[in-house]
C-alpha positions as CSV (number, residue, x, y, z in Angstrom):
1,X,99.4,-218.3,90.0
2,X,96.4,-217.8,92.0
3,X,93.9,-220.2,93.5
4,X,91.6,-219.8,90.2
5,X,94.2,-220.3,87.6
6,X,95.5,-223.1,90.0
7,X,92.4,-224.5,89.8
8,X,92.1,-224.3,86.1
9,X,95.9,-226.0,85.8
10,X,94.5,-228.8,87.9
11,X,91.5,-230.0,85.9
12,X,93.5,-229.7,82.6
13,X,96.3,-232.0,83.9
14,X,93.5,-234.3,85.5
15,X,91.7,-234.4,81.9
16,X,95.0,-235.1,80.2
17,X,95.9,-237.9,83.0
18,X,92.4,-238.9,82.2
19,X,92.7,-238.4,78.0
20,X,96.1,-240.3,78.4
21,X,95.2,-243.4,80.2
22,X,91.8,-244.1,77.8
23,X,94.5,-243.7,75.3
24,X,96.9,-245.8,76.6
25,X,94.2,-249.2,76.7
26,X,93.4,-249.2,73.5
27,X,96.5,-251.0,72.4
28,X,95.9,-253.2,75.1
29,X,92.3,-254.1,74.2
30,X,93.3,-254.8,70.4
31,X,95.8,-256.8,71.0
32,X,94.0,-259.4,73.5
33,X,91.2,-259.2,71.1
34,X,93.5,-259.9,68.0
35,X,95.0,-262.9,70.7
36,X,91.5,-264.1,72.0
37,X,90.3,-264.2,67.7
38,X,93.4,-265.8,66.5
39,X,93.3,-268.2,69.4
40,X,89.7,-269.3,69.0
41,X,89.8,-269.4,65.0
42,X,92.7,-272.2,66.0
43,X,90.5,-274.2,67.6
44,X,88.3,-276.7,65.3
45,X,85.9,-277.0,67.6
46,X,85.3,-273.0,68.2
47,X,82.2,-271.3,67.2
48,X,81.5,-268.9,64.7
49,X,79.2,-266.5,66.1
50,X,81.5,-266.9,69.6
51,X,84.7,-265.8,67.3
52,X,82.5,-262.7,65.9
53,X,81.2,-262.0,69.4
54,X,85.0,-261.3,71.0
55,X,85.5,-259.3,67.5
56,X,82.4,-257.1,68.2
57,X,83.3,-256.9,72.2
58,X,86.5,-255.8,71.0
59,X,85.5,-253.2,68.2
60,X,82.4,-251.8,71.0
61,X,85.6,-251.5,73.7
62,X,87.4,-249.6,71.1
63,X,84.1,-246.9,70.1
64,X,83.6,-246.7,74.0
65,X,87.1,-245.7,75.0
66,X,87.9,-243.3,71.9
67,X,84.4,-241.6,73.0
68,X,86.0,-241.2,77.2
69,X,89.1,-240.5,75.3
70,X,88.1,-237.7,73.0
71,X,85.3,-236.5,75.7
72,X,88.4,-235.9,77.8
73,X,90.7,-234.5,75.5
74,X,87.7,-231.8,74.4
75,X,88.2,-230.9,78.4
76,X,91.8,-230.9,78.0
77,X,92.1,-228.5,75.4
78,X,89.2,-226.4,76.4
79,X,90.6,-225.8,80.0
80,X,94.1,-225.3,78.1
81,X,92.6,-222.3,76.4
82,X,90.9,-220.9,79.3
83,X,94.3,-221.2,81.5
84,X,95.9,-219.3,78.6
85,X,93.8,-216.7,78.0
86,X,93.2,-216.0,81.7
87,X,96.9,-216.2,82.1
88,X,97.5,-213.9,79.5
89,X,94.8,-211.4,80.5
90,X,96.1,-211.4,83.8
91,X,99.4,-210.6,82.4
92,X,98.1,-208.0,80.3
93,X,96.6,-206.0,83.0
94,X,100.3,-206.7,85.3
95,X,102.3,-205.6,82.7
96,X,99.5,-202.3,81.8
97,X,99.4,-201.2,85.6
98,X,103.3,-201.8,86.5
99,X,103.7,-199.2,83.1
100,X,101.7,-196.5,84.6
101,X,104.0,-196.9,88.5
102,X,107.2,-197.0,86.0
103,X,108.7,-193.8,86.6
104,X,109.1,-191.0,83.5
105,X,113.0,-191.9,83.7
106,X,112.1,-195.7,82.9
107,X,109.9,-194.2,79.8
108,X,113.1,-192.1,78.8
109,X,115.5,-194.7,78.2
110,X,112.7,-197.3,76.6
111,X,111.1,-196.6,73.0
112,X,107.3,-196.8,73.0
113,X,107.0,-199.3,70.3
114,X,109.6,-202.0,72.3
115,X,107.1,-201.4,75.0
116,X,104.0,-202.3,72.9
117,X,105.6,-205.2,71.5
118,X,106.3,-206.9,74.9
119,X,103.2,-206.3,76.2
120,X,101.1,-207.4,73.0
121,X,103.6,-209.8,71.1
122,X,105.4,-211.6,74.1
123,X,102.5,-212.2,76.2
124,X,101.0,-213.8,73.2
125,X,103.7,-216.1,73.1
126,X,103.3,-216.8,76.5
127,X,99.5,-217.4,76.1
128,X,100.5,-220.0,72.9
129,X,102.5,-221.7,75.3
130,X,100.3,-222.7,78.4
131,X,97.6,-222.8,76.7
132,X,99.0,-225.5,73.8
133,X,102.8,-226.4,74.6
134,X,102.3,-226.5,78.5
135,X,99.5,-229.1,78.0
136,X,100.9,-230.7,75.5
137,X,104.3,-231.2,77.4
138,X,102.4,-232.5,80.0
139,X,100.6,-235.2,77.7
140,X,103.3,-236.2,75.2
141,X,105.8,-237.1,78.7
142,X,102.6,-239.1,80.4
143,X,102.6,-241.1,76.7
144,X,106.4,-241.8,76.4
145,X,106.4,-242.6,80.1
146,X,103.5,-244.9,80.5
147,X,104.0,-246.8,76.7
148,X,107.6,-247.5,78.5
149,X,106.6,-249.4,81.5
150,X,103.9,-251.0,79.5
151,X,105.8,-252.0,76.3
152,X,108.8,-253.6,79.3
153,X,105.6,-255.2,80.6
154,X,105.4,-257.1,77.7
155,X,108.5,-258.0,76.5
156,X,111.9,-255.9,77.5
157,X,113.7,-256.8,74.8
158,X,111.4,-255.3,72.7
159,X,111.0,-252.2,74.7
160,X,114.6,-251.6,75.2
161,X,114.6,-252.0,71.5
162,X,111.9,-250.0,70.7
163,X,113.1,-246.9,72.7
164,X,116.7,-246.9,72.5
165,X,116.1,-243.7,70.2
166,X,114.9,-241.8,73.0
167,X,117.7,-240.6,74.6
168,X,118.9,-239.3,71.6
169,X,116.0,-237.1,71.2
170,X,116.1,-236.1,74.6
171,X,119.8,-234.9,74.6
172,X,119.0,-233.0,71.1
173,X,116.0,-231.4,72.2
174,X,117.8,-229.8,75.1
175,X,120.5,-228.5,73.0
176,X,117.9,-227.6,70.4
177,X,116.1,-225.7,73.2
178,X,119.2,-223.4,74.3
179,X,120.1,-222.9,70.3
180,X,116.7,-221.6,69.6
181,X,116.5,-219.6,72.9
182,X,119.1,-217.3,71.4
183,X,117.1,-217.2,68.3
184,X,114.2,-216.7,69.5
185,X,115.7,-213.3,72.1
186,X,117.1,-211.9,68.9
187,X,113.3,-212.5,67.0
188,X,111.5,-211.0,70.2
189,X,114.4,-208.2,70.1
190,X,114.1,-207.1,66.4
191,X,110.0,-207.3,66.9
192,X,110.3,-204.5,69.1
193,X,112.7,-202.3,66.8
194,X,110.0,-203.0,64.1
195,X,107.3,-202.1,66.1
196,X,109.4,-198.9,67.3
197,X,109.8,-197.9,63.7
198,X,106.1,-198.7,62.5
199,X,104.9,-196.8,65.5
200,X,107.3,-193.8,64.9
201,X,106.3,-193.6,61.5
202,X,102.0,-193.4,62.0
203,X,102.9,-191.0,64.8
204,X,105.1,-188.6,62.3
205,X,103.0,-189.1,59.2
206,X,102.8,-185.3,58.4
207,X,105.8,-184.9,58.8
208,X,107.4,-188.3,56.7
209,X,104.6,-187.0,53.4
210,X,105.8,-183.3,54.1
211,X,109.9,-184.4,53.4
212,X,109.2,-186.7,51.3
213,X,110.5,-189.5,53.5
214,X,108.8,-192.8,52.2
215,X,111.5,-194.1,50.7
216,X,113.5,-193.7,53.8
217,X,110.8,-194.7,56.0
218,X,110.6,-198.3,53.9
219,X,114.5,-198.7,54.2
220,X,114.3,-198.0,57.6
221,X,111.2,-200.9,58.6
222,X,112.7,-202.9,56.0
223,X,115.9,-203.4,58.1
224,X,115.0,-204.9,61.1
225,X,112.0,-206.5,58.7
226,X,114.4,-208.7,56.9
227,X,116.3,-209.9,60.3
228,X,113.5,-210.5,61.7
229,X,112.6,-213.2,58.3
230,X,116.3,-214.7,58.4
231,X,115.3,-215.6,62.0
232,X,112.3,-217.0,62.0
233,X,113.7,-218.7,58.6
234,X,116.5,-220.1,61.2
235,X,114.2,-221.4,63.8
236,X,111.8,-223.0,61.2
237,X,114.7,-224.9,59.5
238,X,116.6,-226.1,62.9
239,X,113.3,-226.9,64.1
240,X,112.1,-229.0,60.5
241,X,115.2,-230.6,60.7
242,X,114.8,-232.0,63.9
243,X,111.6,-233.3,63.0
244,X,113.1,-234.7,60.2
245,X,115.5,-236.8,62.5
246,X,113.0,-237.5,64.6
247,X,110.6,-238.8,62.1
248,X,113.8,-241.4,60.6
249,X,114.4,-242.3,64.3
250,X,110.8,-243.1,64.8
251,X,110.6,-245.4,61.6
252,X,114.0,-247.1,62.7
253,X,112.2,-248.1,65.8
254,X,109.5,-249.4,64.0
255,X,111.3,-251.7,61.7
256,X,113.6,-253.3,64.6
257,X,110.1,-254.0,66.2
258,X,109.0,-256.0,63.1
259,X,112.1,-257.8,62.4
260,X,112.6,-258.7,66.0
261,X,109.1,-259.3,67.0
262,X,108.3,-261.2,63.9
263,X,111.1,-263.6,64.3
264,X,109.6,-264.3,68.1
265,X,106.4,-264.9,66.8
266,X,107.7,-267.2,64.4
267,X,109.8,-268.6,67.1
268,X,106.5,-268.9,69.1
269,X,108.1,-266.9,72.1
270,X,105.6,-263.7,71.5
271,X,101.8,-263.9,70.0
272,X,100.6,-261.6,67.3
273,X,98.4,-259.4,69.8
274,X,101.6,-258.5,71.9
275,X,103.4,-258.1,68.4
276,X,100.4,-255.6,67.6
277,X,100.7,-253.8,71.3
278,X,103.8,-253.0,70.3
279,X,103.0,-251.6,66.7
280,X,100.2,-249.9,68.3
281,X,101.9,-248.3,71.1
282,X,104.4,-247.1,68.5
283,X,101.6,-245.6,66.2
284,X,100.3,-244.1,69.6
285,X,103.5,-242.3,70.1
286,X,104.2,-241.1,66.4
287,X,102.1,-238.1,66.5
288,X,103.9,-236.8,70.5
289,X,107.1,-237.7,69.2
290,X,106.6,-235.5,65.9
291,X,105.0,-232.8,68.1
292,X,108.6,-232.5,70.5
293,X,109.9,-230.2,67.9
294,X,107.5,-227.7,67.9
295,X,107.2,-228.3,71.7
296,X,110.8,-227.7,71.6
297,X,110.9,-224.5,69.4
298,X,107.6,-223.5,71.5
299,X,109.4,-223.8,74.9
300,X,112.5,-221.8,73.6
301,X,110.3,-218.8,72.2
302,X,108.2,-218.8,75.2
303,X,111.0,-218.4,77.3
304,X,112.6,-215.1,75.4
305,X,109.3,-214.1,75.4
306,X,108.5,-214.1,79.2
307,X,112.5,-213.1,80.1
308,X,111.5,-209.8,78.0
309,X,107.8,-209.4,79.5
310,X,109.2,-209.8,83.1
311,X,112.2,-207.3,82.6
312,X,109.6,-205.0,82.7
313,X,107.5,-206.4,85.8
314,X,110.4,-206.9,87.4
315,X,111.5,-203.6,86.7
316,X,111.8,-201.4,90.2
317,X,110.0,-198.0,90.6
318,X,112.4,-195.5,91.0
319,X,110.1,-192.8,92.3
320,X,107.3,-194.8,94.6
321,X,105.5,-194.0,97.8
322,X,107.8,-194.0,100.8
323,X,107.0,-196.4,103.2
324,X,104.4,-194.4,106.4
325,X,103.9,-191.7,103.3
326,X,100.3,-189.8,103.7
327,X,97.6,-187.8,101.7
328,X,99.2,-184.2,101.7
329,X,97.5,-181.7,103.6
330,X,97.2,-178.4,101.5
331,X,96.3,-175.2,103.3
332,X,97.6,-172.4,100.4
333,X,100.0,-174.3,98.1
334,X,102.8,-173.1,98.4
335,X,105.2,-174.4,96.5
336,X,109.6,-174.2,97.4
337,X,112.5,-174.9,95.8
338,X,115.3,-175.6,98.3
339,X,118.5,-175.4,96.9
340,X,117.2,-178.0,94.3
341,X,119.3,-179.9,92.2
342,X,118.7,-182.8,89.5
343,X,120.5,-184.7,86.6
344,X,119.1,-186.7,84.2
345,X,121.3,-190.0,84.5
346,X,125.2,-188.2,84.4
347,X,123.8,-185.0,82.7
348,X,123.3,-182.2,85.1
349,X,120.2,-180.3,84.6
350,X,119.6,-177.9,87.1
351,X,121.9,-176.3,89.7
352,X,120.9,-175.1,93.2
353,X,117.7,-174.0,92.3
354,X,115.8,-172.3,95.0
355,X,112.6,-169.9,94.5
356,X,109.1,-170.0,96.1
357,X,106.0,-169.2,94.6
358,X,102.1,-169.1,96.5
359,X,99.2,-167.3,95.9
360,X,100.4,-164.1,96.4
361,X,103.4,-164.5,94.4
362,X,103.6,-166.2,91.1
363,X,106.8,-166.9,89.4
364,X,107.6,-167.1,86.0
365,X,110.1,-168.9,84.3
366,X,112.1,-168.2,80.8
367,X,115.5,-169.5,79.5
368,X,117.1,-170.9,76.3
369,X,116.0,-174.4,74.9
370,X,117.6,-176.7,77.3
371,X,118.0,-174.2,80.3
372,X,116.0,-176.9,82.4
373,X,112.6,-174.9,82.3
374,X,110.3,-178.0,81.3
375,X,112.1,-180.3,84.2
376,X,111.1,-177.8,87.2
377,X,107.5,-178.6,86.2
378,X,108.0,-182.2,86.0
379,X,109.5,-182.1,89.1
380,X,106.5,-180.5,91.3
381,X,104.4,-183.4,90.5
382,X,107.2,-185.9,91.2
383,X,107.6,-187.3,88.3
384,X,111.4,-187.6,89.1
385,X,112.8,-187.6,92.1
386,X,115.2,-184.6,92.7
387,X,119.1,-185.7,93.7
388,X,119.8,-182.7,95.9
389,X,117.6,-180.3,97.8
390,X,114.0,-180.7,98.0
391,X,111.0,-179.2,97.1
392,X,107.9,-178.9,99.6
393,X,104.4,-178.2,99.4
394,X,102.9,-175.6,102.3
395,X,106.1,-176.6,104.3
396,X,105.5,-180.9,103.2
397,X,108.3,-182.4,101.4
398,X,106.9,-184.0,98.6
399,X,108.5,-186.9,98.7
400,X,107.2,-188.3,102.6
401,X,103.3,-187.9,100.7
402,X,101.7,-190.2,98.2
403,X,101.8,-189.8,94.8
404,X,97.8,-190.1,94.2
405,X,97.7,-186.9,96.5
406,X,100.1,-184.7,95.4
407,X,98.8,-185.2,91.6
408,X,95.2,-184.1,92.6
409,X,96.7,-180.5,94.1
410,X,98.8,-180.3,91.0
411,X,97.7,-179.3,87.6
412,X,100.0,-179.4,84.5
413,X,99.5,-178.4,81.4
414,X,102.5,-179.8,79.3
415,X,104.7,-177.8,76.3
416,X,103.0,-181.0,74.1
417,X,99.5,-180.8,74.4
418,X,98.6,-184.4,74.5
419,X,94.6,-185.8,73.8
420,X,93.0,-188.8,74.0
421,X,90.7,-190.2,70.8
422,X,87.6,-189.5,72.3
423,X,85.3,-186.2,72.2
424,X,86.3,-182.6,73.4
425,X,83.9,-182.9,76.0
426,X,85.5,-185.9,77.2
427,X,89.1,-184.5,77.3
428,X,88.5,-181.3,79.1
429,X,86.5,-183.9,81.4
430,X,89.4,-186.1,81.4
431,X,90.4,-186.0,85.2
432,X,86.7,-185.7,86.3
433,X,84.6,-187.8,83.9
434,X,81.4,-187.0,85.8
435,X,81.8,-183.3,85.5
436,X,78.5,-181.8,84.3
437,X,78.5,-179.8,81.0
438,X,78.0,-176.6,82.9
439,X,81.8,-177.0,84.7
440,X,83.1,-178.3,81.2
441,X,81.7,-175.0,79.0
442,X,82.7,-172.9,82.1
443,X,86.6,-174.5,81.9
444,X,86.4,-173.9,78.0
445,X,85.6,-170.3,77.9
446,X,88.1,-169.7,80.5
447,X,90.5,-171.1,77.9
448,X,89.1,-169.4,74.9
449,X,87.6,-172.8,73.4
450,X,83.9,-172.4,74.1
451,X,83.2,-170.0,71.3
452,X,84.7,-172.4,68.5
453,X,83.7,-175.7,70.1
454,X,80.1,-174.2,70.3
455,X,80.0,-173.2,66.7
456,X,81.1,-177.2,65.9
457,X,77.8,-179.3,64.5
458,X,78.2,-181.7,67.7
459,X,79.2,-179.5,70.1
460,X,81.3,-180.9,73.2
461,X,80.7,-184.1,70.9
462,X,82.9,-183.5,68.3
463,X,85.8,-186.3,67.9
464,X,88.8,-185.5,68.2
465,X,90.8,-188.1,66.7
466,X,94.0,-189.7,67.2
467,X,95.7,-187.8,69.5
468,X,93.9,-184.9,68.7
469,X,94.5,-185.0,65.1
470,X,91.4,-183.5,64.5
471,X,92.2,-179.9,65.9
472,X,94.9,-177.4,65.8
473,X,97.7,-176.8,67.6
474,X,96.0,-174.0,69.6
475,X,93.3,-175.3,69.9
476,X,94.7,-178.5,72.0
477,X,96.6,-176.5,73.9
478,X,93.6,-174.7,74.8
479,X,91.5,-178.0,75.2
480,X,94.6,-179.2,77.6
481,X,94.4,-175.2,79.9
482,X,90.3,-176.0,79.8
483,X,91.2,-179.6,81.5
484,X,93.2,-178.4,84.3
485,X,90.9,-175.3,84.6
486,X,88.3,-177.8,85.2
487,X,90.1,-179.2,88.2
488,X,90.9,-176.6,90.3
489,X,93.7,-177.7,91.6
490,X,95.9,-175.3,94.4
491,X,98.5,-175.3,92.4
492,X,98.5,-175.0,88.2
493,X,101.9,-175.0,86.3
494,X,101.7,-173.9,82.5
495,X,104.8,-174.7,80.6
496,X,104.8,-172.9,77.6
497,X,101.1,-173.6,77.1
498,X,100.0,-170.8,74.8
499,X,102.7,-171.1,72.1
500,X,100.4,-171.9,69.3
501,X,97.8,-169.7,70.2
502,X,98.2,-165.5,68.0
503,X,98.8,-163.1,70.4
504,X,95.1,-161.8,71.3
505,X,94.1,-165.2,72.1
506,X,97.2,-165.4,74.4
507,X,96.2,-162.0,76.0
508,X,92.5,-163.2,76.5
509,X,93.7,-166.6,78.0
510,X,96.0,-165.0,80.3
511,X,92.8,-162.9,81.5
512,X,90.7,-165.9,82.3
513,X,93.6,-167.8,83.5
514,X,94.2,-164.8,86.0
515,X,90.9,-164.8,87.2
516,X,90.3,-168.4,87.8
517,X,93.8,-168.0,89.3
518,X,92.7,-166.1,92.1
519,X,94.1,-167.7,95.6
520,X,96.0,-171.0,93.6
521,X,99.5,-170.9,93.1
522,X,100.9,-170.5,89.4
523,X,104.4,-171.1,87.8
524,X,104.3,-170.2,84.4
525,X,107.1,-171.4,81.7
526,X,107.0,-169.3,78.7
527,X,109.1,-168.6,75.6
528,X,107.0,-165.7,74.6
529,X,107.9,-163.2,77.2
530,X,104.7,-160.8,77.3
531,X,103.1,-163.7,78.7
532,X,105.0,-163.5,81.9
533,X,104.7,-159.4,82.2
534,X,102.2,-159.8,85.0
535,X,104.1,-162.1,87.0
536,X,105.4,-161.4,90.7
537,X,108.8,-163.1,90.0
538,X,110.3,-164.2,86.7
539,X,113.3,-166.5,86.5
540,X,115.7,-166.3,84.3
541,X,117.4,-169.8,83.6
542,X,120.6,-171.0,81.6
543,X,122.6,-174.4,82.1
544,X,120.5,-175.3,84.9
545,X,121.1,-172.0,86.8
546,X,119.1,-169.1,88.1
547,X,121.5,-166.4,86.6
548,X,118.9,-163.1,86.9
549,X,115.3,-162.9,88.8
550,X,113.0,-160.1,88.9
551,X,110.1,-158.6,88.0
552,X,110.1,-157.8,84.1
553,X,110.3,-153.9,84.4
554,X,113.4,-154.8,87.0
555,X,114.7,-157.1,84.6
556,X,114.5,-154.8,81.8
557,X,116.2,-152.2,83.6
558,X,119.0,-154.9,84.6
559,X,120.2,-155.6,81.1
560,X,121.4,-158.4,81.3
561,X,119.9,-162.1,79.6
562,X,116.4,-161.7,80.1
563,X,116.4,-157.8,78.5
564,X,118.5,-159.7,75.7
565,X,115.9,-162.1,75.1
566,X,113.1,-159.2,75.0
567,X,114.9,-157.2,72.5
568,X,115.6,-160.3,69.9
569,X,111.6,-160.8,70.3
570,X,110.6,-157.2,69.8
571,X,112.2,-157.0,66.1
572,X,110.8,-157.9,63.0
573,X,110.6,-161.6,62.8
574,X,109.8,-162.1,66.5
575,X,110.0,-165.9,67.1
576,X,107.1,-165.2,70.0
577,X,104.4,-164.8,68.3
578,X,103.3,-165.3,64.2
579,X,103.9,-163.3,62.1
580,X,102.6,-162.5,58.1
581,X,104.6,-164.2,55.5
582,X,105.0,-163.7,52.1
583,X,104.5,-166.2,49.4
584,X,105.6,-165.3,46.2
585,X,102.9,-167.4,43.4
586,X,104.4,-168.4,40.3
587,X,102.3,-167.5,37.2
588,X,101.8,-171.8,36.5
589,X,100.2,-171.1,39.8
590,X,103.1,-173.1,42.0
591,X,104.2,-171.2,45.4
């Protein structure tokens, strides 16, 4: 916690120490008023006005401490909210920042939705928690304690009597706690399956109206929907009937006090102002001791809450800055493969991979789905770490320089084109918002964009929706080739970034690509093969193994996998490129 929050903390427990012990007097001051009345009004020889005097005294003391009391408790739970929301903003941002240093293998094993859920729905709870159950806590155990020593002031009997339920409630509420605990894990743990499925589900819409599958889709959420009910359903009954108890216990107490009290005021051993303390420091108590089970239920679900938020700050960065590591120094960019080889957890992906590409020598890279084409290009930007070999960068293992520095010589443009909401101008800009519009329409028509975005009524301007829902395929694959066009980077990796674009597109992207190419280093991954014909090197992949390399006319003349490939795309139906289908119209007009 630091020093502000600490701060903060402080002057909310000093306003509820302060709330508290206003609190705590007026039992005292009623019943030495209702003693110093009853006493007076005894006496024959008392006056009137004197007897109405200690009455008003009494009823001012009463307005002038409820108005400390409730100035107080306004402090007390408005520096209980700003502790929480400060808290819970600070956590926010924690929990944001450590998911941008988690490592791409972390993201693998984790769904997206589980993720959202403990960042938005588990901090919440945590917020709920400091900033009402924390306080609370605080108040309700400075009540019980203090209306203890003060009610075995008066008479011990009494208090003994009095509180002899209060054990009990103690011993319940901590085995209440640890039941609802488990409750409450499961709740947080089905939250993030729904969230998981409801975040699935907007991000496949197309796809769920195009089969059909909202009927499946509703089975599916309903699932973990209905645990999720039967849970909270569990909690709220455990937690009721507690209060219930609690509330029985409470009135027990308060009927021993009569009948035991009133009997030593009849006996003359008590007067009817301590008699009243004690019904008043029980009516003081009867709204904390109703709160402990929601304090109870509150402490249990804050506690899954934070267990699941700090798995994830907790969580270690598997591929970090080593400790001494440096800004990378580029000179050419070349990039090596050393005898490189990588699993993702037991599966083995790639096998003693070793190639080197600069400059003056491109490489390309083909292979059957799953070859392990798509991991070399995650692994030049270290986004895993490689378990054999290593890879440099102009003779500079990656892995002894930062990350920050290697990512700005590096430009990837991923198989799934990925955009933010935001404008087109602001995408291709995305990793230099101040770029001037000169640089951005420059990076466009280098990526065969600028014509169409240029016939759009707001230009650069245009939104682009939700995840680029706005624009084609091709033409976010293009918008994602214009962003890293934009950067310039040494180095520029391309994994199968034209595959929605027809086949003159493709040829006049491969043009400006090879231009602004001129003197980077480029590894191009490509299913369509005639976009790797001007390569230096191509590298033909399969299980994780170079099995042929070449130049295409050497690998045509080899015959082997990659002249395979080739042929199967050169016949009717080639899977590289699109190609005219027919539709066959039915004369009610149906297709």
């Amino acid at each position: 916690m630091t020093f502000a929050f600490r701060w903060h903390f402080s002057l909310a427990v000093l306003a509820v120490l302060l709330s508290s012990t206003f609190f705590l007097w007026l039992p005292r001051v009623l019943g030495v008023g209702i003693d110093d009345a009853i006493r007076l009004a005894q006496d024959p020889g008392a006056d009137p006005a004197h007897i109405r005097s200690v009455l008003l005294t009494t009823a001012i003391l009463v307005i002038v401490i409820s108005l400390l009391r409730g100035t107080f408790a306004f402090g007390q739970g408005y520096l209980g909210e700003t502790l929480g929301q400060k808290l819970a903003a600070l956590l926010r941002l924690q929990y944001f920042d450590k998911l941008q240093t988690l490592s791409y293998e972390f993201h693998d094993k984790i769904h997206t939705g589980n993720l959202m859920s403990r960042g938005i729905t588990d901090v919440e709870g945590m917020r709920m928690f400091v900033q009402t159950a924390l306080i609370r806590l605080i108040n309700i155990s400075i009540l019980i304690l203090a209306s203890a020593v003060l009610m075995l002031m008066l008479n011990w009997q009494l208090a003994l009597l009095s509180l002899i339920f209060v054990p009990f409630i103690a011993v319940r509420s901590s085995i209440l706690q640890l039941h609802l605990r488990r409750i409450w894990n499961d709740v947080q743990r089905v939250m993030g399956e729904l969230t998981t499925v409801m975040q699935e589900n907007l991000a496949g819409v197309r796809v769920v109206r195009a089969f059909s599958g909202q009927d499946f889709e509703q089975t599916k959420f309903r699932k973990p929907g209905n645990e999720q009910l039967a849970l909270r359903l569990k909690a709220a009954r455990i937690s009721s009937h507690n209060g219930s108890l609690m509330g029985f216990a409470f009135l027990l107490a308060w009927a021993f006090i009569i009948w035991f009290g009133g009997n030593r005021v009849l006996e003359g051993t008590m007067t009817v102002g301590e008699l009243s303390q004690f019904l008043f420091y029980m009516a003081l108590l009867q709204s904390p001791i109703r709160q402990i089970p929601m304090l109870v239920n509150g402490v249990a679900r804050a506690s899954s809450a934070g267990r699941r938020v700090f798995e994830v700050l907790d969580e270690p960065i598997a591929v970090r800055d080593r400790p001494g590591a440096g800004p990378i120094a580029t000179t050419r960019g070349v990039v090596r493969f050393e005898n490189v080889s990588f699993m993702y957890g037991t599966t083995p992906v790639l096998d003693d991979i070793s190639f080197e590409a600069s400059p003056d020598h491109s490489i390309g890279i083909v292979g059957s789905p799953g070859s392990g084409k798509s991991t070399i290009t995650l692994l030049v930007p270290r986004f895993y770490d490689v378990d054999a070999g290593r890879i440099t960068i102009d003779g500079q293992d990656i892995r002894e320089v930062t990350h920050a520095s290697l990512r700005q010589k590096v430009g990837l443009v991923m198989q799934d084109p990925f955009l933010f909401d935001g404008t087109i101008g602001e995408n291709i800009a995305y990793g230099d918002p101040r770029a001037a519009i000169e640089r951005i329409e420059a990076a466009a028509r280098i990526a065969q964009i600028h014509e169409f975005v240029a016939s759009l009524p707001a230009g650069y301007n245009t939104e682009v929706g939700e995840r680029g829902v706005a624009l084609s395929g091709g033409q976010r694959q293009r918008v994602s080739i214009a962003r890293v066009v934009l950067l310039n980077p040494p180095i520029m990796i391309f994994d199968d970034s034209t595959s929605s674009v027809d086949a003159g597109t493709e040829k006049r992207i491969r043009e400006g690509l090879e231009a602004a190419a001129k003197g980077h280093t480029s590894i191009i991954v490509a299913h369509r093969l005639s976009s790797l014909q001007h390569v230096d090197e191509i590298l033909v992949l399969d299980h994780g193994k170079v099995v042929e390399r070449g130049t295409h006319p050497e690998l045509i003349r080899l015959g082997g996998r990659y002249r395979e490939l080739y042929e199967l795309q050169r016949r009717p139906g080639d899977v590289a490129g699109p190609q005219p289908v027919s539709v066959r119209v039915a004369t009610d007009g149906r297709r």
